[in-house]
N, C-alpha and C positions, 0 to 999 in steps of 0.2 A: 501517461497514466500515473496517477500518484501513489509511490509505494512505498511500504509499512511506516516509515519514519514520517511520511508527509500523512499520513493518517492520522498519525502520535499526534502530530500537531493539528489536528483539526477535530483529535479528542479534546485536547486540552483547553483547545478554544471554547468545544462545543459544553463539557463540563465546569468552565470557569462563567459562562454567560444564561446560562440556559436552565440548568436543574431547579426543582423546587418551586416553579409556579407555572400557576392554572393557563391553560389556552383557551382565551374567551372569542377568539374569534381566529378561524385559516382561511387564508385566500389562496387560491389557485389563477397563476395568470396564464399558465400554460400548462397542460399535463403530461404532454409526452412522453418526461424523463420518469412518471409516475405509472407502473408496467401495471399494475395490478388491479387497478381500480380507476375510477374515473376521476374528473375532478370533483365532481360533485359530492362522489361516495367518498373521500379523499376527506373532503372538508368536514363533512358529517362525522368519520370516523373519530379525528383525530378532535373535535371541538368538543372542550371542557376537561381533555387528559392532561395530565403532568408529566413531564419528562423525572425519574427520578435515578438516571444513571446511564452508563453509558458502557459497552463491552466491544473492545477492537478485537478482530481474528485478523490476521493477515492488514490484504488490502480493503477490507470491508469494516463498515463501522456500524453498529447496532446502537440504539439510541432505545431503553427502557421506560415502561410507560406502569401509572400507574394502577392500571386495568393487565397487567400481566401480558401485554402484548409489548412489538418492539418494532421499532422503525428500521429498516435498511435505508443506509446514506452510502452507495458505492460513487465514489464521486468522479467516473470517467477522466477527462482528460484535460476537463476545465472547470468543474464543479467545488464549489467556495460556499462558505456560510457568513455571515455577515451580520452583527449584532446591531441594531440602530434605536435610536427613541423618535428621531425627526423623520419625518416622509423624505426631506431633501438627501437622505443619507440613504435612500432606498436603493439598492446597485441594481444596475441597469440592465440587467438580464436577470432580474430575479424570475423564477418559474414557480413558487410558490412564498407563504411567508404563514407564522405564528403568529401573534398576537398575544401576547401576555398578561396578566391581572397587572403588573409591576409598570402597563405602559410601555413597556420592551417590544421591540419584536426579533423575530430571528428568520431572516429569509436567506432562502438557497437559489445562488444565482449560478446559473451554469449556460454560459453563449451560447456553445455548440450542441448543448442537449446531449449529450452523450452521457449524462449519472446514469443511475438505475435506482430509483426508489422503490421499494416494496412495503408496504404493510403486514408484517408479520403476524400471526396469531403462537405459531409455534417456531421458535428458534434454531432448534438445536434440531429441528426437525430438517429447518430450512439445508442449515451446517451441511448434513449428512447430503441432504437431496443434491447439493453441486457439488460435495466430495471434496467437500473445503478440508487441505492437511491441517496439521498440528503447526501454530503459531510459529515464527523464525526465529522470533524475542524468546519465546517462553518453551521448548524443545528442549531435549536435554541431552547431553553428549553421546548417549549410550542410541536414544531413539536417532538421532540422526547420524551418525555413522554405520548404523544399520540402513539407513534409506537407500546405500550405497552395495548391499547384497546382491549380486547376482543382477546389474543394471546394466543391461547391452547401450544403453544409451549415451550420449554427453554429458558429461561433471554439468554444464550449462545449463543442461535441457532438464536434468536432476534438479539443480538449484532453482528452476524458472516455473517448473511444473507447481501448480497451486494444489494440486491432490495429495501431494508429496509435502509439500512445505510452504505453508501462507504466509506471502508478504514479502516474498524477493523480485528483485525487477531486477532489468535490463544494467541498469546503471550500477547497482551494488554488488552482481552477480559475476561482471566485469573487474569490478576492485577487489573482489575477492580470490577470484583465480589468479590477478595478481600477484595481491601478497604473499600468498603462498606459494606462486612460483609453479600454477599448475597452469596447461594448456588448457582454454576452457572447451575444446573439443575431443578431449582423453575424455575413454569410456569409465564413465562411472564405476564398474563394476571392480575395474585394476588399479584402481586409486590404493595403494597401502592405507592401514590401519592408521598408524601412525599420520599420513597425511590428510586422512580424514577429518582426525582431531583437530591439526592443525586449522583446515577449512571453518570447521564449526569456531575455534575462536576466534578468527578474521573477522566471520560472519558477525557474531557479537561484539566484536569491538567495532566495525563499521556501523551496524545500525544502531548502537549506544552513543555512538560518536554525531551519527546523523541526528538522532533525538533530542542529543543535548544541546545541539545548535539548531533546534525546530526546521532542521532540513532546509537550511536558508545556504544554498550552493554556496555562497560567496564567501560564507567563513568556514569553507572547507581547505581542507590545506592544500597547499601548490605538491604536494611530490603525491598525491593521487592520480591515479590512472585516466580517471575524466579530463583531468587539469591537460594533457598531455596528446588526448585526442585527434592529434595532425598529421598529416602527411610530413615523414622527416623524423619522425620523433626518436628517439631511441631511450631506451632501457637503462636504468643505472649502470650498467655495467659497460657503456658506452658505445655498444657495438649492436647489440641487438633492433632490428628495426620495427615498427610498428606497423602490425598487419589488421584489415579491416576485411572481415569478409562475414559472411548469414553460417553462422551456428544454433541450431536449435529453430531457425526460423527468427533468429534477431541477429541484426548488426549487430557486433559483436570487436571489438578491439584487444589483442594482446602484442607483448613482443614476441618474434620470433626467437627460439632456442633460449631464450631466456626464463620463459614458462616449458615447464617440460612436458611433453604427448607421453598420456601414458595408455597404451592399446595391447 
């Protein structure tokens, strides 16, 4: 599942290709991943609108129309967009596509069908109706170490929860408890103040760090916690070993004694 930095990058894409002209023509080749509407109603809807902006929460990406309405682009676990002029460049599991005045098109190819497209009328309406939190990027030190008041649950299970905080995943929630040196299955609630802080600017300096490298793993640096993800591995401090085991309901990797339990 792509989260919040791999969304950044699929704002950027969708903003630097897309904005500012007419859709003369939408083809639906599959609807499935399209929940709300048919294809047909799909194509009718969206033909002759303009995209004219784009607002990320989280893991969700909303795409602005210039009829006040707004597209959801959740893009599951294989979901891509794909800018082309030539039919020959059309990817190969597109499920839908745009058609542009400019001769562009923009199609959303997704293999597995797993996105979730919705046709919006009301946004903030939508927000509210799946109890989307407050963005991960854009949170502010005071609101989220508050998140952490009175929390019988996991630091993990706190970070991972979308109602609480949009746009953390599996992989970044993991290097996070890292660097701060917390166990990610210490209850939330005993976390000190102070470490709290700490957590929130891990949190931002990872997903600032992931954004600025458009979430391309491979120029991420070697002394990350993903990098190290093996049976054997041990902790900087060369003794602690790495433990794999379901927190929160995800695999979940730390070292032992080297992040601390805090209950």
């Amino acid at each position: 599942m792509p989260e919040l930095p791999e969304v950044n990058t699929f704002q950027r894409y969708f903003d630097g290709t897309s904005l500012d002209q007419k859709i003369v023509n939408v083809t639906v080749h599959d609807d499935k991943i399209i929940r709300n509407l048919s294809g047909s109603e799909f194509e009718e809807k969206m033909a002759n609108l303009t995209f004219t902006g784009s607002y990320r929460r989280g893991k969700y990406l909303f795409a602005s129309m210039d009829n006040g309405h707004h597209l959801l682009l959740h893009f599951g676990m294989t979901g891509d967009l794909k800018y082309y002029e030539v039919e020959t460049d059309r990817p190969r599991h597109e499920r839908f596509a745009f058609e542009f005045d400019t001769g562009f098109t923009l199609g959303f190819d997704c293999p597995r069908k797993f996105a979730r497209i919705l046709y919006l009328e009301d946004r903030d309406a939508y927000i509210q109706e799946v109890k989307l939190g407050e963005d991960a990027l854009t949170i502010g030190e005071k609101d989220f170490t508050s998140l952490f008041q009175g929390k019988k649950g996991s630091v993990k299970g706190l970070l991972l929860n979308q109602s609480n905080l949009a746009g953390m995943g599996n992989l970044y929630a993991d290097e996070v408890c890292y660097r701060t040196r917390v166990h990610p299955g210490s209850s939330a609630g005993k976390i000190p103040v102070k470490k709290r802080k700490a957590i929130y600017d891990a949190m931002q300096e990872v997903l600032n760090f992931a954004i600025n490298k458009n979430a391309y793993y491979k120029d991420y640096p070697e002394d990350w916690l993903w990098q190290w993800r093996e049976e054997g591995a041990k902790a900087p401090d060369g003794k602690s070993p790495i433990q794999i085991e379901k927190i929160a309901g995800r695999t979940t990797y730390y070292f032992k004694g080297y992040q601390k339990m805090y209950k």
